[in-house]
C-alpha positions in Angstrom: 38.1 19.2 33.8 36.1 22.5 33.5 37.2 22.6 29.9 36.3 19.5 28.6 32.5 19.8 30.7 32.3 23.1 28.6 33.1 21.6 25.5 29.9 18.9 26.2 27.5 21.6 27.2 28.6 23.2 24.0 28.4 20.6 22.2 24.8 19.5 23.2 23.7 23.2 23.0 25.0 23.2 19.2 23.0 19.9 18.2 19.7 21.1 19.8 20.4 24.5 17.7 20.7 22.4 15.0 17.6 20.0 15.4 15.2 23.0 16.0 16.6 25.2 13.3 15.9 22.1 11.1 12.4 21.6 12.2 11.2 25.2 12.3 12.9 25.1 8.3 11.2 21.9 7.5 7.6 23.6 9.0 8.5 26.7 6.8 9.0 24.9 3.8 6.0 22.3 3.9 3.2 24.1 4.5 0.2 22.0 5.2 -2.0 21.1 2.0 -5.5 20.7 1.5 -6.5 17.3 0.1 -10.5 16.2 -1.2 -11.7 13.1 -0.7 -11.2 11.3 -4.4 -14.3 10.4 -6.6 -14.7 6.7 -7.4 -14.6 6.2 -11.3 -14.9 3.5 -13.5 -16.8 1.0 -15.4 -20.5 0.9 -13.8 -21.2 -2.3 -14.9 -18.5 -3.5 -13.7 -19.2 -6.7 -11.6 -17.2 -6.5 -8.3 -16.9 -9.1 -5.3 -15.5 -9.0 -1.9 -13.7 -11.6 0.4 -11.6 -11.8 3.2 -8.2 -12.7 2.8 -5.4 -14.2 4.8 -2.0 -13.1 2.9 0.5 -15.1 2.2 2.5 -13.0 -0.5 2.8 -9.5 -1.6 4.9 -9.0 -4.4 5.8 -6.4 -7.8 6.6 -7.3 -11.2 7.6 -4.9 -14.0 4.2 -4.8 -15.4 2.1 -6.2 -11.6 1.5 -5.8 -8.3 0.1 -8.5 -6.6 -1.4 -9.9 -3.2 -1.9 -13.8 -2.6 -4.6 -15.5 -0.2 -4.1 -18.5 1.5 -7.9 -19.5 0.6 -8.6 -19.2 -3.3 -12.4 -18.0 -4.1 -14.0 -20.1 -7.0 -15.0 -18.2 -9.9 -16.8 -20.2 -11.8 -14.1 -22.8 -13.6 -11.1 -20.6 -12.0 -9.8 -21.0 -8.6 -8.4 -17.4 -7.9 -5.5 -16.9 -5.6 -4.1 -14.0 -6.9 -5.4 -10.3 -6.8 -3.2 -7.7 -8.8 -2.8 -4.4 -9.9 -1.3 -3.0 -13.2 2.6 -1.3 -12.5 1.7 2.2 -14.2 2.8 5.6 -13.0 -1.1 6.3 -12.7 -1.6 3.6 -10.2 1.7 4.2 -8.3 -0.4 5.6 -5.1 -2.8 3.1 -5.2 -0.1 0.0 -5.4 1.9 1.7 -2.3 -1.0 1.8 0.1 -2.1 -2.3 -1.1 1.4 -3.2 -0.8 1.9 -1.2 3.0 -2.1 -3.3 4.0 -0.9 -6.5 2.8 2.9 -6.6 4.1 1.3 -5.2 7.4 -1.2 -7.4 7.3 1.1 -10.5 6.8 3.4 -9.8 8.8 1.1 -9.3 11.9 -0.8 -12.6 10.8 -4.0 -10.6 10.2 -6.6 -10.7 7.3 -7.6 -8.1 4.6 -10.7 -7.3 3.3 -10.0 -7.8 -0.7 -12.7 -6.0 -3.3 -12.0 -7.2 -7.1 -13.3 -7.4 -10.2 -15.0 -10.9 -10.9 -14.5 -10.9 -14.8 -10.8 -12.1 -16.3 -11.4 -9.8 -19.1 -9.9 -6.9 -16.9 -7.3 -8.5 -15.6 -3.8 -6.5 -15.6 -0.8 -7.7 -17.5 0.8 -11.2 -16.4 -2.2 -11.9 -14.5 -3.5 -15.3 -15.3 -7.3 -15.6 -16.4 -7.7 -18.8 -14.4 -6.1 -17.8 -10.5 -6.1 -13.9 -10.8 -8.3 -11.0 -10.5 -8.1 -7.3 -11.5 -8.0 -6.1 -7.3 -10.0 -3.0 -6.5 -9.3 -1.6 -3.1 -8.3 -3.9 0.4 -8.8 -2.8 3.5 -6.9 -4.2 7.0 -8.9 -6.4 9.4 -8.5 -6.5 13.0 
């Protein structure tokens, strides 16, 4: 009886070793980074809009990223459901942050605040000129 409680207090001892050696490596090895706020570029005259969306699909193509409203916003002839991003290395950051707001978003049946770019003419690959927009930054609503 002693022998096998031994073996359990060992046992335990050996795993909380283990678990604090690997955090105390993982704080040694990671040091904290400083990170500065990112400037805005782009295309001044760029003409940008806003809306609020309620999601109803987030999805990624080879050459897209894209987030779908419920409500389309008329553009002038064009009833725009879809707001997308171009699948580049450059926008990699950028498309996991929009995809984490709108799957969160979605999923908790909560809208996103959707800024794009009105004109088709800078609209990423695959995205239609009559139902999609080039999509510049979304927020999540309460």
């Amino acid at each position: 009886m002693y022998k096998k409680t031994a073996q359990r207090v060992l046992f335990v001892l050996i795993v909380v070793f283990l678990m604090l050696a690997s955090f105390i490596a993982g704080r040694m090895l990671h040091k904290p980074k400083t990170v500065q706020a990112q400037e805005e570029h782009g295309d001044e005259t760029q003409a940008s809009a806003s809306l609020t969306c309620t999601v109803n699909q987030v999805a990624i193509y080879s050459n897209r990223a894209h987030i779908r409203c419920v409500s389309p916003v008329v553009i002038g002839s064009d009833t725009v459901y879809y707001f997308a991003i171009e699948n580049t290395l450059e926008n990699e950051m950028f498309i996991n942050r929009v995809m984490a707001i709108g799957l969160t978003n979605m999923s908790m049946n909560r809208s996103v605040y959707i800024w794009y770019d009105t004109s088709s003419s800078s609209n990423p690959p695959g995205c239609q000129t009559n139902d999609c927009r080039l999509l510049l930054a979304a927020s999540g609503l309460n």
